[in-house]
C-alpha positions as CSV (number, residue, x, y, z in Angstrom):
1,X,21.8,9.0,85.1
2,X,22.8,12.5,85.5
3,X,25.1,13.7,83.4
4,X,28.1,14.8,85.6
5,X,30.0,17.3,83.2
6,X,29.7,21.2,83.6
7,X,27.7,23.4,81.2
8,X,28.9,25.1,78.5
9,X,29.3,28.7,79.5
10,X,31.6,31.6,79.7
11,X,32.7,33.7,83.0
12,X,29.4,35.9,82.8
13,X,27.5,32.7,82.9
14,X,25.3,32.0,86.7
15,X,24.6,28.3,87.5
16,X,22.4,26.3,85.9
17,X,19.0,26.4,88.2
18,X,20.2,23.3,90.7
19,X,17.0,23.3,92.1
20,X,15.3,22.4,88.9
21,X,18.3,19.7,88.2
22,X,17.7,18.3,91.8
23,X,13.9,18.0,90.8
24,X,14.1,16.5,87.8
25,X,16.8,14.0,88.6
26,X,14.8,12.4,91.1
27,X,11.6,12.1,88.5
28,X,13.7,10.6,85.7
29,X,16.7,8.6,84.4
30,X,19.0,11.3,82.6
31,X,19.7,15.0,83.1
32,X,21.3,17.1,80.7
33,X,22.2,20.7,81.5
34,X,24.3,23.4,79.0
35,X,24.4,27.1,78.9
36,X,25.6,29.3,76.3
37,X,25.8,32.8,75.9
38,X,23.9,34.8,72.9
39,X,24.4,38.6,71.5
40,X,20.9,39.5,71.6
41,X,18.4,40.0,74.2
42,X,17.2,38.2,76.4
43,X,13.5,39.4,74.7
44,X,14.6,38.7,71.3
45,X,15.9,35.3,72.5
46,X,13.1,34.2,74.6
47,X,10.5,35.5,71.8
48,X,12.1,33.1,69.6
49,X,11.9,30.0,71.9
50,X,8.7,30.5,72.9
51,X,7.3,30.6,69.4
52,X,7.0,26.9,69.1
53,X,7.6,26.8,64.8
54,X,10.9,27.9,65.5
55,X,12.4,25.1,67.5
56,X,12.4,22.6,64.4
57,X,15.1,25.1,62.8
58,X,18.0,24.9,65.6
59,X,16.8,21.1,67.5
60,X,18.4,17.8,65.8
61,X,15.4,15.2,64.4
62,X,12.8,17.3,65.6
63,X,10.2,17.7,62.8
64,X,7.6,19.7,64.1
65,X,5.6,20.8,67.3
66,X,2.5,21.9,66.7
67,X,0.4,23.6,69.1
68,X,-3.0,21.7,70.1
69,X,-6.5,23.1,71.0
70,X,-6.2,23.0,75.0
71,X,-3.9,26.0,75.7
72,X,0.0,25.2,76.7
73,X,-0.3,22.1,74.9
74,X,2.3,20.4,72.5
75,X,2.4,17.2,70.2
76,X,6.4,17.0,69.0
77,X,7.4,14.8,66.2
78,X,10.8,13.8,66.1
79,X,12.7,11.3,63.9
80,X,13.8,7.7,65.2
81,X,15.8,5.0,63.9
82,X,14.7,3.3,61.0
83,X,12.7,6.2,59.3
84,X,10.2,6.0,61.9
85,X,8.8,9.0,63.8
86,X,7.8,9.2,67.7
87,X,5.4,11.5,68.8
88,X,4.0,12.4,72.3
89,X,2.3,15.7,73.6
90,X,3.3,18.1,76.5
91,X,2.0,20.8,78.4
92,X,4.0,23.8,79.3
93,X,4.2,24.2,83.1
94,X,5.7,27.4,83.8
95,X,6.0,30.6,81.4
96,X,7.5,33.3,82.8
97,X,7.7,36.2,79.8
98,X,11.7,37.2,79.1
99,X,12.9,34.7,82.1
100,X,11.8,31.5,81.5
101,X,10.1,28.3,80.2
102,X,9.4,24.7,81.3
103,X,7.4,21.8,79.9
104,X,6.8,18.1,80.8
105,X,5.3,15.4,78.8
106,X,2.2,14.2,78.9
107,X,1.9,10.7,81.6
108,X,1.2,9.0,78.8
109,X,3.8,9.6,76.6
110,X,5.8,7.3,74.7
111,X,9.0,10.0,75.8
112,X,8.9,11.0,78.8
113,X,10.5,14.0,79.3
114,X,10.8,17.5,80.9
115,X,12.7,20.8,80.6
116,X,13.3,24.1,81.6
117,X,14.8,27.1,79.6
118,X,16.3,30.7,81.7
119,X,17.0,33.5,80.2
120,X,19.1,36.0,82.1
121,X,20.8,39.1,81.0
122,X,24.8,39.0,81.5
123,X,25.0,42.3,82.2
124,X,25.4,46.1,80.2
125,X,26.2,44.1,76.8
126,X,23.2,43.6,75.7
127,X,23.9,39.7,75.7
128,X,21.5,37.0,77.1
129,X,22.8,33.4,78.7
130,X,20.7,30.6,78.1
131,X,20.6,27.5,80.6
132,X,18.4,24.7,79.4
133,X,17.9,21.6,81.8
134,X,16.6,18.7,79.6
135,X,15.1,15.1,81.8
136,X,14.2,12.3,79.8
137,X,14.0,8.3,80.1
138,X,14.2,6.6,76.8
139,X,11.2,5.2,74.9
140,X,10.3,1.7,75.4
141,X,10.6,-1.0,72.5
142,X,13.1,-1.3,70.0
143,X,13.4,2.7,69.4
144,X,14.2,3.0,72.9
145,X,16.9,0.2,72.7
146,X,18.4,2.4,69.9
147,X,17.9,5.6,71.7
148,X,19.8,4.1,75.2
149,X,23.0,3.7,73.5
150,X,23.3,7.4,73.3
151,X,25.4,8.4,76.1
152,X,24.5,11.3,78.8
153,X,27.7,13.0,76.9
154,X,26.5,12.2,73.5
155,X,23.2,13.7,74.4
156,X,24.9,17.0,76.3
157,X,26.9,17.5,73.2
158,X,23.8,17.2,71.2
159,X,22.1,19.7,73.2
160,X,25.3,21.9,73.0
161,X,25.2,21.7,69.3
162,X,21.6,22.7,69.4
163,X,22.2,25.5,71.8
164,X,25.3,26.9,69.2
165,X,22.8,26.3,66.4
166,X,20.9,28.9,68.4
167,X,23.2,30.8,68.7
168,X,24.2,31.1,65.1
169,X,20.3,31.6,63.9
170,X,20.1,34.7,66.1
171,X,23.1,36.5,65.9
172,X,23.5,36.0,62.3
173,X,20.1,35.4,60.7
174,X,21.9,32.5,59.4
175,X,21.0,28.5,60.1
176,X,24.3,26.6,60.5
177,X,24.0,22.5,60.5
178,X,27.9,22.9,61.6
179,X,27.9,25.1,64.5
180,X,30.5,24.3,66.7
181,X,29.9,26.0,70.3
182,X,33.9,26.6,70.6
183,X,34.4,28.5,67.6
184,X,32.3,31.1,69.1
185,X,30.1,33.5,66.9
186,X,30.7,33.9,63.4
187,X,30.1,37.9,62.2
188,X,26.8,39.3,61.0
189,X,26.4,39.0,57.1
190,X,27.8,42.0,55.6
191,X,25.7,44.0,52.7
């Protein structure tokens, strides 16, 4: 299911890519899509992303990714119900330095997913927006059971949260748990 609600943006923000939306909801079951709008650029905020270590600090349950020998490859751990973990590998599938990144799981994997991260300047402020398109289909067995009674909003304002988390990270230097993407950007630390 595609979730039907409009990205989190501001009026610099450009549309989500609908082409890759329009992809990826034909391949698989749910579609989340949120934008957000950092004060850094758009080098700065891709260099971050595309260093792999640094997801883990800004992404909810996700434990680690950890590059593997073939090139563009991925194994993610991520925390399920019942202290368990789920892991499954990915390959990344487009890299475009300073503009954007995408990934989809292996066939195998117990997760199936896919995604695709832009970066785009917002103009003479220095700022960068960030649109993230996330496809998934839950995990079979009991985890996935679990994982289906999250809601397309629960899971777009989980990815909101992880965009503000971001957000916060970069403009700050700071990691805040509590980011809430409508109070907007707390000031650098002083000293």
């Amino acid at each position: 299911m595609t979730d039907p609600s409009p990205p989190v943006s501001d009026e610099r923000a450009s549309p989500v890519n609908e082409e890759a939306i329009e992809t990826l909801s034909r391949r698989y079951k749910s579609v989340i899509t949120a934008s957000i709008t950092i004060n850094r650029p758009k080098r700065d905020v891709y260099a971050f992303w595309s260093n792999v270590e640094n997801l883990p600090a800004f992404m909810e349950g996700l434990e680690a990714i950890h590059p593997l020998e073939e090139a563009g490859r991925y194994r993610w751990i991520v925390a399920a119900p019942g202290g368990r973990t789920l892991e499954w590998d990915t390959f990344l599938t487009e890299d475009a330095p300073n503009t954007c990144l995408a990934w989809t799981s292996v066939e195998w994997a117990r997760v199936r997913n896919a995604g695709r991260i832009e970066f785009q300047d917002t103009g003479s402020d220095g700022a960068t927006l960030v649109n993230a398109v996330i496809a998934y289909d839950p995990p079979r067995g009991m985890v996935g059971r679990l994982a289906v009674k999250m809601s397309p909003a629960e899971s777009r304002a989980r990815t909101t949260r992880e965009l503000a988390r971001l957000k916060q990270l970069l403009e700050t230097g700071q990691p805040d748990e509590t980011a809430d993407p409508a109070a907007g950007s707390a000031p650098p630390p002083q000293g």
